[in-house]
C-alpha positions in Angstrom: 93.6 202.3 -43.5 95.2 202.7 -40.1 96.6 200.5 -38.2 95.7 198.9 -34.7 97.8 199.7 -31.5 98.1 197.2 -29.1 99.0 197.7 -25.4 99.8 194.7 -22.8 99.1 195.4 -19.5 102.1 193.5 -18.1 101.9 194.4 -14.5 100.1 196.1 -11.0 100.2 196.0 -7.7 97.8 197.6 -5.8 97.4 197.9 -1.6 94.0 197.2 -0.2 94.3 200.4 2.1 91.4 202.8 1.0 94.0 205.8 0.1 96.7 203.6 -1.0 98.5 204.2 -4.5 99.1 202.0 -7.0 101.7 200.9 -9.6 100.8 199.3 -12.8 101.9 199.2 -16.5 102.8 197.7 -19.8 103.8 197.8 -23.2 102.4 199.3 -26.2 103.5 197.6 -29.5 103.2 199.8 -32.7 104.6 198.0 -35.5 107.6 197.9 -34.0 108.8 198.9 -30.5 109.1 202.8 -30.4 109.8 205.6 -27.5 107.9 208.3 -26.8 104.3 207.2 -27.3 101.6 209.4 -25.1 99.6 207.0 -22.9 97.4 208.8 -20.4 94.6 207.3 -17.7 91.4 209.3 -18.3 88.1 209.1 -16.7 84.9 208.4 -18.5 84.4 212.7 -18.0 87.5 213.3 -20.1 89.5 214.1 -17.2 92.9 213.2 -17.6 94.1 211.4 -14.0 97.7 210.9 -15.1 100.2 210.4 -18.4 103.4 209.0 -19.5 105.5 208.1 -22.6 106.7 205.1 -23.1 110.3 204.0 -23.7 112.8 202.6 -26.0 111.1 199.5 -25.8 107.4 200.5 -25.7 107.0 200.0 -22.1 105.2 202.4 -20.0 104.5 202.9 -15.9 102.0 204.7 -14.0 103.0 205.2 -10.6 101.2 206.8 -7.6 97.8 206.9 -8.9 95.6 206.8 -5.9 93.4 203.8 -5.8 90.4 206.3 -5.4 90.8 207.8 -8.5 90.9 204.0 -10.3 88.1 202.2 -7.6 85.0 204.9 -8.1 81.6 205.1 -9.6 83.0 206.5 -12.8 85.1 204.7 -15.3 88.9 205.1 -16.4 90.1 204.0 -19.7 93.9 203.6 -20.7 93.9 205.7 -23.7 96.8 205.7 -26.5 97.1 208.1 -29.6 100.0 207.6 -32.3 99.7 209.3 -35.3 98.9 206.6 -38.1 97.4 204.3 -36.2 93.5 204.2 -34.5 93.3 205.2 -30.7 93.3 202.9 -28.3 90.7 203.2 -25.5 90.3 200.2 -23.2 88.3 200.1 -19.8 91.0 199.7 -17.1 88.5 199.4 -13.8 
């Protein structure tokens, strides 16, 4: 059986200006706090907008994401894969 991944969204602050970019992120807790976890943004499409690992403490940060790529017709999902446990897909917009 594998186990669950949980990520916290701690974070964001995003301008209301229509190209504006945005900063947001979290922490991902996997048993116990670990570096080096892949967390990526990825549209509904599969398209992968932008990734990151996290740190010594399991926190991640997206910066610079324009707000159009988040704010669209399509959906983006925070996805996280870690061998042994399930993914982690969540609905960000």
């Amino acid at each position: 059986m594998r186990q669950t991944l949980i990520a916290i969204l701690l974070s964001g602050l995003m301008s209301s200006a229509a190209w504006a970019q945005s900063v947001f992120g979290g922490r991902v807790i996997a048993g116990t706090e670990q570096a080096g976890i892949l967390v990526s943004l990825v549209r509904e499409n599969g398209q992968i907008l932008d990734q990151t690992f996290t740190n010594v403490r399991g926190a991640f940060r997206f910066e610079d994401v324009p707000l159009r790529d988040l704010v669209n017709d399509t959906q983006v999902f925070l996805v996280i894969e870690q061998e042994g446990f399930r993914t982690l897909r969540q609905r960000i917009n």
